[in-house]
N, C-alpha and C positions, 0 to 999 in steps of 0.2 A: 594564612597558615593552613587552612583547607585546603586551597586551591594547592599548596606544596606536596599537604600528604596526599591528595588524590592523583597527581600526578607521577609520585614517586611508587603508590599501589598499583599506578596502568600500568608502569616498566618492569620492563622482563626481569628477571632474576641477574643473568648476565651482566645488564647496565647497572643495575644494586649493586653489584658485587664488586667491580669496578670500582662502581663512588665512593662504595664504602672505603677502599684501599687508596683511593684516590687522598679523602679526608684524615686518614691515620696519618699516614706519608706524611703531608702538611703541617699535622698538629703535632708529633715527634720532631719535624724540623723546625717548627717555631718554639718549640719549647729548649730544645737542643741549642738555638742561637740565643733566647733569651738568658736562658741557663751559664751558657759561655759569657753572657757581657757583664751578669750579676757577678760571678766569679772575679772575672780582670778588672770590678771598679772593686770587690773587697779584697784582693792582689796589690791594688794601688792605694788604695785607705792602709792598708796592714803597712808596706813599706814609708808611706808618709809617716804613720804613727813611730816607726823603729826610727827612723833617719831624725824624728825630734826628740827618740829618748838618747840617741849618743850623745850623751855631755860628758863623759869623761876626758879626762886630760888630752889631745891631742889624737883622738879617736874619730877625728869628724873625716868623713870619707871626703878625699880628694878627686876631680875631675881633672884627667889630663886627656889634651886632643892631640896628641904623640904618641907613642911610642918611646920616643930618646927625652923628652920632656918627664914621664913617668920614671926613667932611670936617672936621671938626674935629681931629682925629688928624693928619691930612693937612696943614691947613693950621699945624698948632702947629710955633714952628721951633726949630731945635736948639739958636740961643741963649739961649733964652727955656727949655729944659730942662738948658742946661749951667749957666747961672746958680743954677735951682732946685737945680740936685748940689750947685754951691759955695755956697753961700749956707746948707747945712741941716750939719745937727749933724754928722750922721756925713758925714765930708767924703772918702773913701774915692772915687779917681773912676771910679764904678760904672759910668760908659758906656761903659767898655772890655766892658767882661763882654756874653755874646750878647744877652740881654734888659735894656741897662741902661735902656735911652731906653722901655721903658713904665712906669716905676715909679719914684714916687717916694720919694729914699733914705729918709724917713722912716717909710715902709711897708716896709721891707724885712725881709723873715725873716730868721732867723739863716742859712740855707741861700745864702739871697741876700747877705747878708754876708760868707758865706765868699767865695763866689764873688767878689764885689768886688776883694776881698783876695791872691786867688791870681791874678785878673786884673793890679793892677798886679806883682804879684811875679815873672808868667811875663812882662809884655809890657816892664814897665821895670827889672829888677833883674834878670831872669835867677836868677829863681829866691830870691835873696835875700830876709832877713827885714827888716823894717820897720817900725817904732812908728807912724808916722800917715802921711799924704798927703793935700793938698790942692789945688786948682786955683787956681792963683793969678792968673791974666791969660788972657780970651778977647777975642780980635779979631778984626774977621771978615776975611776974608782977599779978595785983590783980584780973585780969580774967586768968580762968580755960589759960594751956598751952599760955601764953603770955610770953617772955622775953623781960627785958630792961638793955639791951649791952652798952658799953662806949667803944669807940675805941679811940687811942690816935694815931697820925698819926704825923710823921715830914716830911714834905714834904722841898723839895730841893729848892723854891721860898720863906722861911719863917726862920725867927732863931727859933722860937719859936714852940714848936710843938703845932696843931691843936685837939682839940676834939671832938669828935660826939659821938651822940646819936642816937640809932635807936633802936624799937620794931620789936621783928620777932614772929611767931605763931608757931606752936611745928613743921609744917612742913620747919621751916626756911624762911617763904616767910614776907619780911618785909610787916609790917600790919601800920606804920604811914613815915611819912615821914623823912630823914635822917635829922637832926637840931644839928647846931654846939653847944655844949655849949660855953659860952661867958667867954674870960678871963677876966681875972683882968683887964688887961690894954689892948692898941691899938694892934694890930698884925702889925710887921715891916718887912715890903716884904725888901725881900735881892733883893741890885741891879745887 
């Protein structure tokens, strides 16, 4: 460390002044690039963290590697995907769930199934169990992209199956609130 400062005391003023610009330069540009990388990884933390809070109805950001594949997406309409839910085997109405409107039920993983499943039980039963669910009547509704769904639901606390009503908006996101329709007679909870 002596041997440093005595050598930087023998040099002229000229070469000091030099190194000293020499060393700013340096530590401005390594702080500058460190600065930028700490930025672009909490740029990419921030959008990780958003892309796992969309859980809304049919909100999950789609990749298309086209151009004419993104309009085709764009142009398919929700009735023409609520008929394919009701219309397939597993009749479970999946387009409650965040990703139900890219897939159809009949490609659905079991992981996808669950979620189906816990979607109607958290959005129509409040939690209740349930033996099947199906869609039984879509109409389209008398504003531009509005549907109005009839879900029929037998839930495993009831003899009698249960119906609801609910409007969704062409991107699937319910626009009023779920409302049972009322049977005929009393609903007789099984003990």
């Amino acid at each position: 460390m002596k041997k440093i400062i005595r050598i930087l005391s023998n040099m002229p003023r000229k070469y000091l002044v030099i190194l000293g610009i020499i060393v700013i330069v340096v530590g401005v540009a390594t702080y500058n690039t460190i600065h930028r990388y700490m930025m672009k990884l909490q740029v990419q933390e921030e959008e990780q963290v958003n892309q796992e809070e969309i859980e809304i109805f049919g909100d999950k950001p789609k990749g298309f590697d086209t151009k004419e594949e993104e309009y085709i997406a764009k142009t398919k309409t929700v009735e023409d995907l609520l008929r394919k839910i009701s219309n397939s085997s597993y009749d479970v109405p999946y387009l409650f769930t965040k990703d139900g409107f890219g897939i159809e039920p009949m490609k659905m993983t079991s992981n996808e199934r669950m979620l189906a499943t816990e979607a109607v039980q958290r959005y129509f039963l409040n939690g209740d169990q349930f033996y099947n669910a199906r869609i039984t009547k879509i109409d389209r509704g008398k504003k531009v992209d509005t549907f109005h769904i009839e879900v029929l639901i037998q839930q495993v606390n009831f003899l009698e199956p249960r119906q609801f009503k609910v409007q969704v908006n062409k991107y699937a996101q319910i626009v009023t609130p779920i409302a049972q329709i009322p049977h005929g007679q009393e609903e007789v909870p099984v003990d």
